[in-house]
Phi, psi and omega in degrees: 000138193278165176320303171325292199279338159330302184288320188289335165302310205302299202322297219289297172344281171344282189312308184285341219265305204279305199291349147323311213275327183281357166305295182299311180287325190285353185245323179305327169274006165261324181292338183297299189293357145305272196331302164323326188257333137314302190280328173273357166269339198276346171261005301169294185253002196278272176322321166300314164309293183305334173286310185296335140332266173356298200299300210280354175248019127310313174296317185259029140296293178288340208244348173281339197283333201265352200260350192228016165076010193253354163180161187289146156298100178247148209280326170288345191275323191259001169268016179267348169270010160283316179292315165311313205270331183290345199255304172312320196284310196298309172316355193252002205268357173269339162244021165228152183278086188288002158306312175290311204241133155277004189278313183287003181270323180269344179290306163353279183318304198290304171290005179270324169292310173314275192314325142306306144341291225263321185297326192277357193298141159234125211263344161248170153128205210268171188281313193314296173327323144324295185295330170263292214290306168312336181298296198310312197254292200318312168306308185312309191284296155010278173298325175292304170338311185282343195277320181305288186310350158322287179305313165297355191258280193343295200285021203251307204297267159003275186338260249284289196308324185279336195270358162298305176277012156259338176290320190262344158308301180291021174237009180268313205308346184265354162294305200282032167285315181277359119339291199268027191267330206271335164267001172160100197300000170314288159315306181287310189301328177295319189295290192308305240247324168294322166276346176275338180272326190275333190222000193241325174292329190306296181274354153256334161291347173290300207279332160309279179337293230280313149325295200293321200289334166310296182328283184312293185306336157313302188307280171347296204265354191270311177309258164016297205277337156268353169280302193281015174272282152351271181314356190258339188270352183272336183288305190288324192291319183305317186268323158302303201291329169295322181295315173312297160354288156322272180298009164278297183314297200301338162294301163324321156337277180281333184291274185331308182315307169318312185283004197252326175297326183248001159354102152322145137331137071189210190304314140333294152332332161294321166288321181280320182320294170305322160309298221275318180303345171273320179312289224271331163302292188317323166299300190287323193264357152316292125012276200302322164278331155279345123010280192291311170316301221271323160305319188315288227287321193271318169309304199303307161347283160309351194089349188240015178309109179259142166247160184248088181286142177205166190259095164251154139002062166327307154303326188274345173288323183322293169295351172296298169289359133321299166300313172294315169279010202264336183289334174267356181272296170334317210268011188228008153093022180250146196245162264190035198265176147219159219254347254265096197289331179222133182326121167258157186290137148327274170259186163204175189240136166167157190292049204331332187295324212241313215282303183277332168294331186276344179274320196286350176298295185311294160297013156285284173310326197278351195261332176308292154268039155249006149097007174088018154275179175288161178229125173259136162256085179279128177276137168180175180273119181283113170242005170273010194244133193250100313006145178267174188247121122269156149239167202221131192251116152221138199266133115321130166236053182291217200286322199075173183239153196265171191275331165288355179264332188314293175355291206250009192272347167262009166307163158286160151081000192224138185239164200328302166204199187301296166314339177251007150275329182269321176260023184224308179086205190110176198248300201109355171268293239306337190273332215277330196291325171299308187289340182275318211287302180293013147284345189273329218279332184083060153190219187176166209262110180255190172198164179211137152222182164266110164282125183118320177275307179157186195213147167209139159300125184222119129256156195231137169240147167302154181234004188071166174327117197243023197282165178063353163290144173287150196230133196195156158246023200235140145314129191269122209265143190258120174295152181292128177292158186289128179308124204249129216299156155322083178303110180279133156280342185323144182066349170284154183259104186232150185218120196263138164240119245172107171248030154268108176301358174268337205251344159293310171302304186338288214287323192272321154321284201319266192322288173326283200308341142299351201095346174297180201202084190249144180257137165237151203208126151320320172191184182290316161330305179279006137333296155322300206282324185262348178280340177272347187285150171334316178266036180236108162271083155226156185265354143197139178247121156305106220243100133314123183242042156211057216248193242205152162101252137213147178298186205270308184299310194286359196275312184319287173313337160281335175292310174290325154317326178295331190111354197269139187249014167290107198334108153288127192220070162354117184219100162199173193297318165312090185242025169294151171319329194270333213261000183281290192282343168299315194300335191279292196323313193288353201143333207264153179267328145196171179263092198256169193225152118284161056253123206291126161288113156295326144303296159293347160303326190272351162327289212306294175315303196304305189312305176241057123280164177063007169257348197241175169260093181332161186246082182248143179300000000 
């Protein structure tokens, strides 16, 4: 054979030897890089199936403890491990063929039972009813555990088939290197050194990435599982301390109330009589505030906490709340100034009602820990500041704070340590609610201290457009409005609807000592039922909304379906924001809360009789 037909032979061999090998490579690298991608979602989803393990049989870890009396089930801890498994679960449907298997379809249903279980658990009401909801998500967490182990074998069963067919993609290209080996060891060696430069190197760094991205996302969901554990534990410490809280008045409460039943006679009795009865006020109106903290804290939360700017006196709330703390300052050996180092505005527009809630919070607290020294309130002016500000400062020269309690004193829920929950009480809201508030106010509240030295508070608010104000350092005192003659109840007609037999007596004291003519109803039915009779004339029904029977709204709402145009006037325990616009919604004219204002109940009364049509024969 001449050289010619060597070479065009050598050419055309070259030529088939190469479009074998891009075939032979063009089919070997697709099969591969399936089998890889197999295998890296079946590992993929291998871990993920094991973390939801994990999770449910946490979730049933907690609900056997409480089913078995040794700690509560708590429902924010299992619905983040409700999400975690929803998310892991969502995550499996790209690498199993549910066309083929139907187990992820059954799993679905098993975490949709779990997760119903848990929205229906009932968290107020008799133990029995608990105790079957826990029976109930336990069976449920149960069945779901097996539908994961289901899943886990299906997706190990995957594994196994891709790493089967990548075991066997990877041995055909090295057969046919050795086919072609036998026509040219060039050629196969160009081949082997291409394909080890083209898929294996490729593919342990994809398989490197894919480890590190497992690490993290471990890291990740591990960072996750101690953060809602924290939260769970800041919660229960919170809720041990409201309770503690709670029961200190309410124990003074009862306790006095007992000793006010077992009074002696004559003059001594008139003395313990009087003791005891400031006692069971003080205590109540104690109560009534942590009360208020705990509604502050849940509005600010929601979002729906609002202020009301109006244009006041700034120095004169200062003294105001002065006047209010100086008999508790007196009585702890603390002395009790303000400061007003430079001229400040005469008035400023910002809510004086959250403006005085936030000082007197402070100055509460400075007089509490400062240890029988002093408390200074310096007042002054921001004048570099656009808006301009004012602030207001107040320093202690108490126990003081380490730099890790500063760290946290505006969380909710959290106070300096244990010992200043023991020797102080207090809630742990009152600074995060103060600091929320003058953010609202348009600034805002820091603090710095020294331990061993005192600790001091600044706040700062817009104070509004300050051209044409006057500037002083004394408080300009606003005169007292002219006293307004007693608006009389004689004769008004009221028909209370109310199924607390203590809140019936009250209400119904309060009212006759206005003049009134008061019926009582039991529940909303018996509302009903005395508003159709013929001889029944009243000029306002006082509207409880939460009675045995039918409630306050549905009673309302039957009424007004009805046509009656007599003054409804919401009188309940129920003071949330939400339950204020159902009572309207439903009908009511206006909204009273307990623990009763008396004065504004008879305001109130005085304000819509006569205004609607009594319900007369």
């Amino acid at each position: 054979m001449s050289l010619t037909w060597k070479l065009i032979f050598g050419f055309l061999f070259a030529l088939v030897l190469q479009v074998v090998q891009m075939l032979t490579s063009g089919y070997f690298t697709a099969r591969m890089q399936a089998a890889s991608e197999q295998v890296s979602d079946a590992l993929t989803s291998s871990l993920a199936v094991q973390a939801a393990i994990d999770a449910t049989r946490e979730i049933q870890r907690r609900v056997d403890g409480e089913i078995g009396g040794r700690s509560a089930f708590d429902l924010s801890v299992g619905r983040v491990y409700v999400d975690e498994l929803q998310q892991q679960v969502a995550g499996l449907a790209s690498s199993l063929d549910t066309g083929q298997w139907q187990g992820l379809d059954i799993l679905r249903r098993c975490l949709d039972k779990v997760d119903l279980g848990m929205r229906e658990l009932v968290t107020d009401g008799p133990g029995e009813a608990r105790r079957d909801g826990l029976l109930f998500l336990s069976d449920d967490v149960l069945e779901l555990e097996q539908a994961l182990f289901r899943t886990q074998v299906r997706v190990r069963e995957v594994g196994r088939r891709g790493v089967a067919v990548e075991r066997s993609v990877h041995d055909l290209p090295f057969r046919a290197a050795m086919a072609i080996t036998l026509a040219g060891v060039v050629v196969m060696a160009a081949f082997v050194l291409w394909y080890k430069r083209q898929m294996v190197v490729p593919i342990q760094r994809a398989w490197a990435e894919l480890e590190q991205r497992v690490q993290d996302r471990t890291a990740e969901l591990a960072a996750a599982r101690d953060a809602a554990f924290a939260a769970n534990r800041t919660k229960t410490a919170f809720l041990a301390n409201i309770s503690h809280e709670l029961r200190t008045p309410m124990t003074a409460i009862v306790g006095f109330s007992e000793l006010l039943a077992e009074c002696p006679t004559g003059s001594e009795g008139v003395r313990l009589q009087g003791e005891a009865i400031a006692t069971v006020r003080r205590n109540a109106h104690a109560l009534v505030a942590i009360v208020n903290d705990l509604l502050d804290m849940s509005k600010l939360e929601a979002g729906k906490l609002q202020v009301e700017p109006v244009v006041c006196s700034p120095l004169q709330v200062v003294d105001d709340v002065l006047g209010l703390m100086r008999a508790k300052a007196d009585a702890a050996g603390v002395v009790l100034r303000s400061v007003v180092p430079q001229p400040v505005p005469v008035s400023i527009r910002t809510d004086p009602m959250r403006l005085r809630q936030i000082l007197l919070n402070l100055i509460d607290n400075a007089i509490k820990f400062s240890g029988g020294g002093e408390v200074t309130v310096t007042i002054g002016l921001v004048v570099d500041s656009d808006p301009p500000k004012l602030s207001i400062e107040v320093a202690d020269r108490g126990i003081g704070m380490s730099g890790a309690v500063l760290a946290r004193l505006f969380q909710p829920f959290e106070q300096a340590d244990v010992s200043i929950t023991r020797r102080y009480g207090g809630t742990g809201l009152g600074l995060a609610i103060s600091r929320q508030l003058a953010n609202l106010l348009g600034g805002d509240l820091v603090a710095t201290s020294v331990v061993g030295e005192g600790s001091k508070f600044c706040l700062q608010i817009t104070t509004g457009p300050l051209a044409g104000v006057e500037m002083t350092r004394t408080a300009v005192l606003q005169p007292a409005p002219a006293a307004k003659a007693p608006r009389q109840l004689d004769g008004t007609s009221v028909l209370l609807v109310e199924d607390g037999p203590d809140n019936q007596r009250l209400v119904r004291h309060v009212l006759e000592r206005a003049g009134c003519r008061v019926e009582i109803a039991g529940n909303g039915q018996e509302c009903l039922d005395r508003m159709a009779q013929p001889t029944a004339a009243f000029d306002v029904v006082l509207m409880d909304m939460q009675m045995p029977v039918m409630d306050g709204i549905t009673a309302t709402r039957t009424l007004r379906a009805g046509g009656c145009k007599v003054p409804i006037l919401s009188l309940t325990a129920n003071a949330m924001q939400v339950d204020r616009d159902a009572a309207l919604a439903a009908g009511c004219d206006a909204f009273l809360t307990k623990p009763i204002d008396r004065k504004l109940l008879v305001a109130t009364i005085a304000e819509w009789r006569g205004r609607g049509a009594p319900v007369r024969a």
